[in-house]
LUMKE-322444 format. One record per residue: x, y, z of N, C-alpha, C in turn; residue in three letters. Coordinates in nm, 4 decimals. Layout:
! residues N
X	Y	Z	X	Y	Z	X	Y	Z	ALA;
...
***
This chain:
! residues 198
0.0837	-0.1178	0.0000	0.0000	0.0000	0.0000	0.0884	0.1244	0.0000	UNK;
0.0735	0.1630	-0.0770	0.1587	0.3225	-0.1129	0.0747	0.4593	-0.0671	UNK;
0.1723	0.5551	0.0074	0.0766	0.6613	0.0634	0.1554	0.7849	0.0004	UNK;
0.0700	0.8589	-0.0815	0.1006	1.0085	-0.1555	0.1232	1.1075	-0.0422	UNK;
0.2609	1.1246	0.0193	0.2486	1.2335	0.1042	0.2923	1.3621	0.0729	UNK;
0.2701	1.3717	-0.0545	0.2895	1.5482	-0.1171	0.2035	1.5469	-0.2004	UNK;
0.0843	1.6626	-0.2353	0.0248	1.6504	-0.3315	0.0770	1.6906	-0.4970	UNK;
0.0342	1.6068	-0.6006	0.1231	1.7066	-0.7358	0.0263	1.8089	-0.7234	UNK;
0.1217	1.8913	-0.7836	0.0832	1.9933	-0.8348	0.1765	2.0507	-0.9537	UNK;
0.1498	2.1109	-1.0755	0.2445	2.1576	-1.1511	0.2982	2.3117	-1.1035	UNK;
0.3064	2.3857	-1.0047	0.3164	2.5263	-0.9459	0.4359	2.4528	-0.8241	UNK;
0.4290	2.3119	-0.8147	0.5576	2.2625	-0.6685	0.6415	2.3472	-0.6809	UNK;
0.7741	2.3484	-0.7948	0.8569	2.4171	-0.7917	0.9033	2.5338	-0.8551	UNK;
0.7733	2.5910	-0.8477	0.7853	2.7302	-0.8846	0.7540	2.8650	-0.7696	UNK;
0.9254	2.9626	-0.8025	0.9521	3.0491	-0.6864	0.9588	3.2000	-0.7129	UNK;
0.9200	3.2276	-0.6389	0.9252	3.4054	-0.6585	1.0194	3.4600	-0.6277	UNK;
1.0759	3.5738	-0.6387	1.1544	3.6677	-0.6087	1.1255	3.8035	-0.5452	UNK;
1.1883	3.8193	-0.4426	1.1372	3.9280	-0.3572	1.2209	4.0814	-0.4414	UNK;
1.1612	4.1947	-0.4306	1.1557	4.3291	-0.5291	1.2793	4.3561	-0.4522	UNK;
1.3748	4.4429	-0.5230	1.4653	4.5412	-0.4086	1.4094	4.6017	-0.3522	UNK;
1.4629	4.7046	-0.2923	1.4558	4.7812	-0.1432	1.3660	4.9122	-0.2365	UNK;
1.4819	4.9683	-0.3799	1.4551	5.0684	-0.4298	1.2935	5.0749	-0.5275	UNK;
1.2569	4.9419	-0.5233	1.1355	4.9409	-0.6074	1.0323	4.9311	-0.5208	UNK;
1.0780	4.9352	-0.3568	0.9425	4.8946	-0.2557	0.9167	5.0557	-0.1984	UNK;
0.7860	5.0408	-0.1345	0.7652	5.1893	-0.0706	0.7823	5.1544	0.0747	UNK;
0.8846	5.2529	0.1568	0.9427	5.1792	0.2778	0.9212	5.3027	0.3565	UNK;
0.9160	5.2683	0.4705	0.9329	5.3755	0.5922	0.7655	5.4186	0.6123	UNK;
0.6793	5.3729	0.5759	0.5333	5.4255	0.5540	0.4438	5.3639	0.6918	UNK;
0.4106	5.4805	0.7761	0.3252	5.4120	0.8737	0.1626	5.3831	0.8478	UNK;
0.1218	5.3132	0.8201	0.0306	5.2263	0.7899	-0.0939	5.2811	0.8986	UNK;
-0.1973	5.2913	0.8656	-0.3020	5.2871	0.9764	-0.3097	5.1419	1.0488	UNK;
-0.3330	5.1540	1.2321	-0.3688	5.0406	1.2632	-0.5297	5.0459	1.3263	UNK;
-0.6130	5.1330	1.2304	-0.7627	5.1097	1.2800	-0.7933	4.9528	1.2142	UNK;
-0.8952	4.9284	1.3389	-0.9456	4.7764	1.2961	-1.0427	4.7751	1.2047	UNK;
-1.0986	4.8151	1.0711	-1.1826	4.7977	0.9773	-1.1376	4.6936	0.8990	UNK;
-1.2726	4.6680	0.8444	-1.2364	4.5680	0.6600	-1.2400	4.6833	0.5540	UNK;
-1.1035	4.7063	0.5594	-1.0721	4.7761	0.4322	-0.9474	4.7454	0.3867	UNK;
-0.8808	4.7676	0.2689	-0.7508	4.7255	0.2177	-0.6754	4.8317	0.2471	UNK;
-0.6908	4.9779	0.3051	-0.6339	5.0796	0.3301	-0.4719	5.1479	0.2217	UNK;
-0.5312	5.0852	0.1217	-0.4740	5.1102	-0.0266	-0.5953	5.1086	-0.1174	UNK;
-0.5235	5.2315	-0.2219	-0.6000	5.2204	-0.3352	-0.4375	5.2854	-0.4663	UNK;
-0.4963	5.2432	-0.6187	-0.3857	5.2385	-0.7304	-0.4643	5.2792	-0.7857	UNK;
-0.4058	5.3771	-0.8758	-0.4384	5.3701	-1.0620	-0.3393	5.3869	-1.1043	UNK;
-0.3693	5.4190	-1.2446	-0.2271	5.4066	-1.3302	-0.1015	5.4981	-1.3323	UNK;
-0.1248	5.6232	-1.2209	-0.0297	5.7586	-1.1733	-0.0059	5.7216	-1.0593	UNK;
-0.1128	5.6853	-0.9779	-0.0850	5.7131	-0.8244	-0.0886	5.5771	-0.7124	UNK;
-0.0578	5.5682	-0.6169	-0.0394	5.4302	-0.4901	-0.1029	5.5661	-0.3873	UNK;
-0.1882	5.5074	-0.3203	-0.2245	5.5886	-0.2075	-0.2572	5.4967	-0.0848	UNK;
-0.2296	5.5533	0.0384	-0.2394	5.4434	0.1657	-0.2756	5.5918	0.3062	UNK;
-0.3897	5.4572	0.3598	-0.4305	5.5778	0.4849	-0.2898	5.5623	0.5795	UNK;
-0.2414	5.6439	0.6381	-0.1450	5.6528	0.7244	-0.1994	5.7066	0.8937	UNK;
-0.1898	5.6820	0.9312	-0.1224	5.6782	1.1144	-0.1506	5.8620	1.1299	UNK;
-0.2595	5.9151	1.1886	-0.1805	6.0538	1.2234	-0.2865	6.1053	1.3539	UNK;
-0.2602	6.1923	1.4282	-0.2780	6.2312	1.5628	-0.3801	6.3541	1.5137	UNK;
-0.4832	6.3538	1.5990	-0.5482	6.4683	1.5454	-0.6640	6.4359	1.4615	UNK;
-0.6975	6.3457	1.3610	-0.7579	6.3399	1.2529	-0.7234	6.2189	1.1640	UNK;
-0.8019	6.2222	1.0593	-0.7349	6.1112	0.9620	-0.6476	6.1752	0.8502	UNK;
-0.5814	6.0967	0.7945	-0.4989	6.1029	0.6516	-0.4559	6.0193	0.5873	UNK;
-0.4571	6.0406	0.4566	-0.3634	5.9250	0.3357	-0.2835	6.0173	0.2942	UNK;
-0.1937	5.9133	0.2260	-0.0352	5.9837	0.1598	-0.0846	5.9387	0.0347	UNK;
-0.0368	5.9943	-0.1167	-0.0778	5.9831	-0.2439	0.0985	6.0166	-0.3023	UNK;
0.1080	5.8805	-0.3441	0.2590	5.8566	-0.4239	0.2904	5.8614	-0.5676	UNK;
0.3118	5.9509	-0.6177	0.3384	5.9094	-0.7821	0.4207	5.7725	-0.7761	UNK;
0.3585	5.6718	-0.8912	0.4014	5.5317	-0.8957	0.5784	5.5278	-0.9299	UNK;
0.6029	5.6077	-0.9729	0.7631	5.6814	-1.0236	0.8595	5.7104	-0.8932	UNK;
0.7699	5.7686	-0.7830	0.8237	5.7530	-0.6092	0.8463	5.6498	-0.5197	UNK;
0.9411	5.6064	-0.5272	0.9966	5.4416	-0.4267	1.0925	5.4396	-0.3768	UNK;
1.1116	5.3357	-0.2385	1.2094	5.3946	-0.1865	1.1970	5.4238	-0.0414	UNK;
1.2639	5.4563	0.0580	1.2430	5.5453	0.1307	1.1439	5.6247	0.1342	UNK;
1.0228	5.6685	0.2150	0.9902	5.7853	0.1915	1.0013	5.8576	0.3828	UNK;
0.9667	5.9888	0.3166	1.0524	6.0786	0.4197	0.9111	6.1135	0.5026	UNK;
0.9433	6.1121	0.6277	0.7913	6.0904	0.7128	0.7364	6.2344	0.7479	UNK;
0.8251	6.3260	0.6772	0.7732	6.4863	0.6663	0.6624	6.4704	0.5500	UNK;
0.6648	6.4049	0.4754	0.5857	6.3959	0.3276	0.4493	6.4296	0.3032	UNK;
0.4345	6.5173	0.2363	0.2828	6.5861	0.2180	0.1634	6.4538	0.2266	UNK;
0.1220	6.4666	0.2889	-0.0473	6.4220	0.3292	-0.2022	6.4917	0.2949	UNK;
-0.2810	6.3885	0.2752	-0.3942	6.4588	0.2401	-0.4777	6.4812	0.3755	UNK;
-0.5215	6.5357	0.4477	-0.5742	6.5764	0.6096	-0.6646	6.6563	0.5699	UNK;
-0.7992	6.5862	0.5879	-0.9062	6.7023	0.6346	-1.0236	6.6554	0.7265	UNK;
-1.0018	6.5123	0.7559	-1.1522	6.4872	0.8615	-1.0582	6.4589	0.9668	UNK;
-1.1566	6.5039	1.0120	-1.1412	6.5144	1.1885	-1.1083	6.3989	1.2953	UNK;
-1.1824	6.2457	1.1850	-1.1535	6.1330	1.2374	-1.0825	6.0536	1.1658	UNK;
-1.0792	5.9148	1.1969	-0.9909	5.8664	1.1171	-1.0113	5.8042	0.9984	UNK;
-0.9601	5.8437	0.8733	-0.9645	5.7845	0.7564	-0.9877	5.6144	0.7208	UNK;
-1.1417	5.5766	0.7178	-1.1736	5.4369	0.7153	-1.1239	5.3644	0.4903	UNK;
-1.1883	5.4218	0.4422	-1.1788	5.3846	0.2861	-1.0866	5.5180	0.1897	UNK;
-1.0346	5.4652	0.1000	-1.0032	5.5866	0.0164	-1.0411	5.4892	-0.1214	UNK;
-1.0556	5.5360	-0.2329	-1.0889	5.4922	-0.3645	-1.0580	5.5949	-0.4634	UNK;
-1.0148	5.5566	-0.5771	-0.9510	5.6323	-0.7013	-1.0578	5.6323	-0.8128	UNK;
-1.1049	5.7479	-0.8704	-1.1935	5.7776	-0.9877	-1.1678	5.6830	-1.0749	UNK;
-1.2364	5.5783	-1.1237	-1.2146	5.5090	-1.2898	-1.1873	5.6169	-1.3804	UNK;
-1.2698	5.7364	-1.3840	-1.2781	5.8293	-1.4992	-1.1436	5.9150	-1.4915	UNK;
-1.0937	5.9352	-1.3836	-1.0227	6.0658	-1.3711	-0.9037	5.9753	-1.2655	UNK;
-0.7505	6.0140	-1.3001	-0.6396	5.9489	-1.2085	-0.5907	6.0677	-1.1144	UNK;
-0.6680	6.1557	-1.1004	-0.6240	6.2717	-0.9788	-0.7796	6.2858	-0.9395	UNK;
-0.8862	6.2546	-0.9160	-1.0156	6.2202	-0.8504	-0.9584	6.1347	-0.7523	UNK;
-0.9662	6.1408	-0.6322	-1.0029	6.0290	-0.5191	-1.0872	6.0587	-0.3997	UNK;
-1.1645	5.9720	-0.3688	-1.2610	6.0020	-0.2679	-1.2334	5.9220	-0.1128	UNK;
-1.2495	5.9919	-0.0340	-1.1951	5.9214	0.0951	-1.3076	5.8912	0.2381	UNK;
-1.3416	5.7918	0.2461	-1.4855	5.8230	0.4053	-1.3670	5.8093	0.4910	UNK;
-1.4751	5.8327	0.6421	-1.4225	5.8413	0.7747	-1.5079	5.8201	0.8285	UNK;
-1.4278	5.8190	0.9709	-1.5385	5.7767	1.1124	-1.6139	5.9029	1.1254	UNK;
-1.5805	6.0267	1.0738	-1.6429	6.1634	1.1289	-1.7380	6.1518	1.0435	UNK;
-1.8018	6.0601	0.9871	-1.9204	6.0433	0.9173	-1.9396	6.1085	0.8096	UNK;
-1.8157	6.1372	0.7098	-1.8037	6.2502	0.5899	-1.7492	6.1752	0.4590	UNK;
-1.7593	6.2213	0.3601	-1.6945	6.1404	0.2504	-1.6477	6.2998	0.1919	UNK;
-1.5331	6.3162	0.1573	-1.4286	6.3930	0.0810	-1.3843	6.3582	-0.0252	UNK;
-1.4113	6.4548	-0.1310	-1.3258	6.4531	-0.2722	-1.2444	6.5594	-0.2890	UNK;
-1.1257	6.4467	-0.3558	-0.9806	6.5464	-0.3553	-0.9615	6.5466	-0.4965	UNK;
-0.8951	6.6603	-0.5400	-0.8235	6.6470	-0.6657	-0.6721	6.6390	-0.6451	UNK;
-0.5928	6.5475	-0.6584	-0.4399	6.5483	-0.6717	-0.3740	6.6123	-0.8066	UNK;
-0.2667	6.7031	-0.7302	-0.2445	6.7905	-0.8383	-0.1784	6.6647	-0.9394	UNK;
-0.1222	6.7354	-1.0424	-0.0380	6.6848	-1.1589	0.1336	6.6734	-1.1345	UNK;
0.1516	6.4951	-1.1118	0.2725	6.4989	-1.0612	0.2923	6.4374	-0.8943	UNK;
0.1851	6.4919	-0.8058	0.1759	6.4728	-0.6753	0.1494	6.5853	-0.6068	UNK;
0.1619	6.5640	-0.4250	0.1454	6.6181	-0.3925	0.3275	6.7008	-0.3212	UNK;
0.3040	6.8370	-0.3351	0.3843	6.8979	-0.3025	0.3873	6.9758	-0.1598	UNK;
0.2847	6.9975	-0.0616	0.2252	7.0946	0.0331	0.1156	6.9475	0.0457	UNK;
0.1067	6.9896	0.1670	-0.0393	6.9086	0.2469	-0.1993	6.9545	0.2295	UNK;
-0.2144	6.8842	0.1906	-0.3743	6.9288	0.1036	-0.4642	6.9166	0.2063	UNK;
-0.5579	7.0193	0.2147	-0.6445	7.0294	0.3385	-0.7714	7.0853	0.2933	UNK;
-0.8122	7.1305	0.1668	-0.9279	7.1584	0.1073	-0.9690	7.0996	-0.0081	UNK;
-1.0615	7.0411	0.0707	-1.1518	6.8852	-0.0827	-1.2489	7.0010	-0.1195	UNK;
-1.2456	6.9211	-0.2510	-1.3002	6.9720	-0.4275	-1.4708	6.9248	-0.3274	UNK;
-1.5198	6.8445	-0.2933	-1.6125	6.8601	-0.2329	-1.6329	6.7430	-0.0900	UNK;
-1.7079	6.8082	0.0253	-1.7482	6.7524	0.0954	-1.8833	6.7108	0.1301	UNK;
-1.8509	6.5711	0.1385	-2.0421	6.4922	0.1691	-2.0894	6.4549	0.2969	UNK;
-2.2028	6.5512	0.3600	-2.2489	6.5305	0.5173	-2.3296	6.4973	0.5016	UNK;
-2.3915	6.4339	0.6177	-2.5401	6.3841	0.5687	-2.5373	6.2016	0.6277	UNK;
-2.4160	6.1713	0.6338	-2.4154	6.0105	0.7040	-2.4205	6.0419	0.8392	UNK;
-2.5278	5.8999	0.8428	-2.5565	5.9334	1.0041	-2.4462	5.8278	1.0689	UNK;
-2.3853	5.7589	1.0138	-2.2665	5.6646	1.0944	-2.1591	5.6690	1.0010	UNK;
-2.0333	5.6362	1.0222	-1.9536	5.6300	0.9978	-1.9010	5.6026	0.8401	UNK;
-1.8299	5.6334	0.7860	-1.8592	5.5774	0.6326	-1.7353	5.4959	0.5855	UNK;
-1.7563	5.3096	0.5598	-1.6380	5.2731	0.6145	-1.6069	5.1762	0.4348	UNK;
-1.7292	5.2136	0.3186	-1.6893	5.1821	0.1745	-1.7236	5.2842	0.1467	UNK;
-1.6316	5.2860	-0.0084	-1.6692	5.3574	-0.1033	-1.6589	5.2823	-0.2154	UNK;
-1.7428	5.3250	-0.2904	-1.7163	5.3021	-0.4451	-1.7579	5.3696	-0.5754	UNK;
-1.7116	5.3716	-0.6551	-1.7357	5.4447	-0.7520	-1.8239	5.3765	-0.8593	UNK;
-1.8842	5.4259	-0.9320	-1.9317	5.3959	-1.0622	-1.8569	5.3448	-1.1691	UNK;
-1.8509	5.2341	-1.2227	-1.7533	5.1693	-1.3078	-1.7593	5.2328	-1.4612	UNK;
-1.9079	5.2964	-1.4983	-1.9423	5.3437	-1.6233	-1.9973	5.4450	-1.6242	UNK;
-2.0276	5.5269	-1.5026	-2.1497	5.6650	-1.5475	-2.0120	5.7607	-1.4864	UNK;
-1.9714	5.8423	-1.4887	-1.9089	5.9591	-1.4138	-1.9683	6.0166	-1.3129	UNK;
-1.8363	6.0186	-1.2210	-1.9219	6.1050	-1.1606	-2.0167	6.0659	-1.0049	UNK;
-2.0388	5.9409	-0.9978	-2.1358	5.8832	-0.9411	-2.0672	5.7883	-0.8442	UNK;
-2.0973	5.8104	-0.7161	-1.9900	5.7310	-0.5902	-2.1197	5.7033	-0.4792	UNK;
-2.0982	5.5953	-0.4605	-2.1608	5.5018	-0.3532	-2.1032	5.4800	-0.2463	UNK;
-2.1815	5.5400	-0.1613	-2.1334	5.4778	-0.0308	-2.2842	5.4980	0.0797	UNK;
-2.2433	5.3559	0.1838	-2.3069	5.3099	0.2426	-2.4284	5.4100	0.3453	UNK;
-2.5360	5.4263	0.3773	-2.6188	5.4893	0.4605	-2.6469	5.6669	0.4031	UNK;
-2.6211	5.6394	0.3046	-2.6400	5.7902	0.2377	-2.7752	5.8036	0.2861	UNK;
-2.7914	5.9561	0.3318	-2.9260	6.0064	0.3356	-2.9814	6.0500	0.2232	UNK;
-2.9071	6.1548	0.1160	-2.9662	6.1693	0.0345	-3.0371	6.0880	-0.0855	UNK;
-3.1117	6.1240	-0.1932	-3.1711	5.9997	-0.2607	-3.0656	6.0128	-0.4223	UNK;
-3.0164	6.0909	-0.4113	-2.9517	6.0939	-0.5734	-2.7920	6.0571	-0.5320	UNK;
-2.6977	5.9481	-0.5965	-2.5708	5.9365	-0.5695	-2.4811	6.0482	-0.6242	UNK;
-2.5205	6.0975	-0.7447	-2.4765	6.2015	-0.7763	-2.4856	6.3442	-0.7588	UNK;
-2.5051	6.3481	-0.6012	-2.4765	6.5022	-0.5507	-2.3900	6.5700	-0.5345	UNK;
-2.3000	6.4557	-0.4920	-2.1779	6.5454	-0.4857	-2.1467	6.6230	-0.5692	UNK;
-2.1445	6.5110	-0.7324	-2.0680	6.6028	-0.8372	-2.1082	6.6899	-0.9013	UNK;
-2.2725	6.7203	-0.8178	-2.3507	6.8629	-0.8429	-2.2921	6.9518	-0.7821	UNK;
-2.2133	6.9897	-0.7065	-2.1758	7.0710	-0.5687	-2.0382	7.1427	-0.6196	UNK;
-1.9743	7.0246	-0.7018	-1.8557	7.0756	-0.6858	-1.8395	7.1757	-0.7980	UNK;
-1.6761	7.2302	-0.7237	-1.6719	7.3774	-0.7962	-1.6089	7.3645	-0.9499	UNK;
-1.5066	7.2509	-0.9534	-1.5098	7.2381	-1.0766	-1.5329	7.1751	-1.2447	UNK;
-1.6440	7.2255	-1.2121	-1.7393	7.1903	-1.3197	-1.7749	7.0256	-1.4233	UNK;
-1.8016	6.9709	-1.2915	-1.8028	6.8310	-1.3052	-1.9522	6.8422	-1.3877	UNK;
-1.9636	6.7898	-1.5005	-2.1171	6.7219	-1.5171	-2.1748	6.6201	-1.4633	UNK;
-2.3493	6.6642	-1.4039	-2.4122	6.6096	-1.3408	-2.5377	6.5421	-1.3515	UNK;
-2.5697	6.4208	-1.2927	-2.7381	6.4407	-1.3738	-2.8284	6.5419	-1.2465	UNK;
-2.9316	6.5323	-1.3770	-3.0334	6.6325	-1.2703	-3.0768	6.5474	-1.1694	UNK;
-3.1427	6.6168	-1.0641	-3.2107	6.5237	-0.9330	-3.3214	6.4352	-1.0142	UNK;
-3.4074	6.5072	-1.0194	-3.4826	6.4441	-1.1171	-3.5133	6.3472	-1.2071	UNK;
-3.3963	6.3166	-1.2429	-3.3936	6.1752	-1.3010	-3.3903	6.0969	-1.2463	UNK;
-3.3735	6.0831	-1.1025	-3.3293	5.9480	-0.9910	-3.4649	5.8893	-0.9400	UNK;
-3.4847	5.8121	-0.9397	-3.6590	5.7530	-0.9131	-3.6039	5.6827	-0.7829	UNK;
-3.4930	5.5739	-0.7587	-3.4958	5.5273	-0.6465	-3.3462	5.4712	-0.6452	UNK;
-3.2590	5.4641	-0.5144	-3.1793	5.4154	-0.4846	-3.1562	5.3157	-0.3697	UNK;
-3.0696	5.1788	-0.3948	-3.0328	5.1075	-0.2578	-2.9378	5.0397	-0.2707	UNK;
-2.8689	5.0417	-0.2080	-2.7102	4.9725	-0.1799	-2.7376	4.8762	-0.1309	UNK;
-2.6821	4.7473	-0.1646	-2.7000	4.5943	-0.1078	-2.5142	4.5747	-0.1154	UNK;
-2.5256	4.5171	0.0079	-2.3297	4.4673	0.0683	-2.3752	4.2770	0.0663	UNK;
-2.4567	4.2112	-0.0338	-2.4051	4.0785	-0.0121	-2.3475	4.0042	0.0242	UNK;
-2.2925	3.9215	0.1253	-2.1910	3.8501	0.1645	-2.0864	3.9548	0.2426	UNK;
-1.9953	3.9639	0.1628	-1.8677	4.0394	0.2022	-1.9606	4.2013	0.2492	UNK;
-1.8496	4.2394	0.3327	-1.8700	4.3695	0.3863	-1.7854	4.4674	0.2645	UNK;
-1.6916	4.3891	0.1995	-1.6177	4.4892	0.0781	-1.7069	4.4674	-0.1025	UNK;
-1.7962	4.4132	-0.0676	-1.8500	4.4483	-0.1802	-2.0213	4.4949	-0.1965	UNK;
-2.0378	4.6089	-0.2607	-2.1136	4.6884	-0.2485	-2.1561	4.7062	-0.4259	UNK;
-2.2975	4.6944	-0.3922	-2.3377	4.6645	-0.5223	-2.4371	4.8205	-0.5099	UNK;
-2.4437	4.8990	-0.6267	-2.5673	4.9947	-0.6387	-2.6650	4.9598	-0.7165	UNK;
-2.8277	4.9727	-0.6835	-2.9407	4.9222	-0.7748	-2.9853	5.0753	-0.7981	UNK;
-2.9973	5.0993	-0.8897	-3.0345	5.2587	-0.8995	-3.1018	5.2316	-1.0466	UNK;
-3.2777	5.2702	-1.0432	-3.3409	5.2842	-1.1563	-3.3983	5.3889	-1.2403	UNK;
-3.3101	5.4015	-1.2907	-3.3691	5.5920	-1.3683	-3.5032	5.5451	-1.4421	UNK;
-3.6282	5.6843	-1.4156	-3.7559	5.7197	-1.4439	-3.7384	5.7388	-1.5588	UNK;
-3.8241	5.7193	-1.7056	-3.8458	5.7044	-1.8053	-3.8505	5.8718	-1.8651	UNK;
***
């Protein structure tokens, strides 16, 4: 009687290689709030991560070209009061990112061109109106413009990008007949059912 004590697999002896030092992002204090979030978000310019800070929340926003060391003076994005739970990057736009918090707010930033140089402390727009904490976000994969997140009071998702100052196109209120967010299973995935009126 013969006993298989390794399973095959064709992947057995295949090995990875760990990155240098100069291609990793190092020295970065990490948030240690306890949420389900990945506390990273990418697109094709930028790496962004909520970071550690006293006072309030914040993320750091890296041009992908920046690795290495980074220097713990380094411009930050800081504007809620609590601590930074989700951040998420525009599909449409690679300097759009939107960020919730425990202070029950969702913030949109524009990152300049290149990065950030100075600590950014005034979002392109702010969303009040959650009565708890706001701990997803997500964006619209195909309409512009349009960001979901959990316990919204208002009835149109696209208010924000009515609000803001620079000249985002919006739909009208009016077109929105009904909205509801369903989190199936996972707490990280968030589906929007939204049926526009004829």
């Amino acid at each position: 009687m013969s006993r298989q004590v390794v399973r095959s697999s064709k992947f057995r002896h295949v090995f990875g290689q760990a990155v240098k030092t100069d291609q990793c992002y190092d020295d970065i204090r990490i948030s240690q709030m306890t949420w389900d979030s990945n506390f990273c978000s990418v697109n094709p310019k930028f790496v962004a991560m909520i970071v550690d800070a006293s006072g309030g929340g914040s993320f750091i926003v890296l041009p992908l070209s920046k690795s290495g060391r980074i220097d713990m003076s380094y411009p930050t994005v800081c504007g809620h009061t609590g601590p930074v739970l989700d951040i998420e990057f525009c599909p449409h736009n690679d300097n759009i990112i939107a960020s919730g918090s425990e202070d029950c707010s969702v913030m949109i930033w524009e990152i300049p061109e290149g990065g950030l140089t100075a600590p950014l402390t005034d979002p392109v727009v702010k969303l009040d109106g959650h009565s708890k904490r706001v701990g997803i976000l997500s964006w619209h994969p195909t309409a512009h413009n349009v960001l979901l997140s959990p316990l919204m009071s208002t009835t149109c998702p696209c208010t924000a990008a009515r609000r803001a100052r620079r000249g985002w196109d919006a739909c009208p209120r009016g077109v929105w007949r009904s909205t509801s967010v369903k989190s199936p299973g996972s707490t990280n995935s968030m589906r929007g059912n939204v049926s526009r009126s004829s």
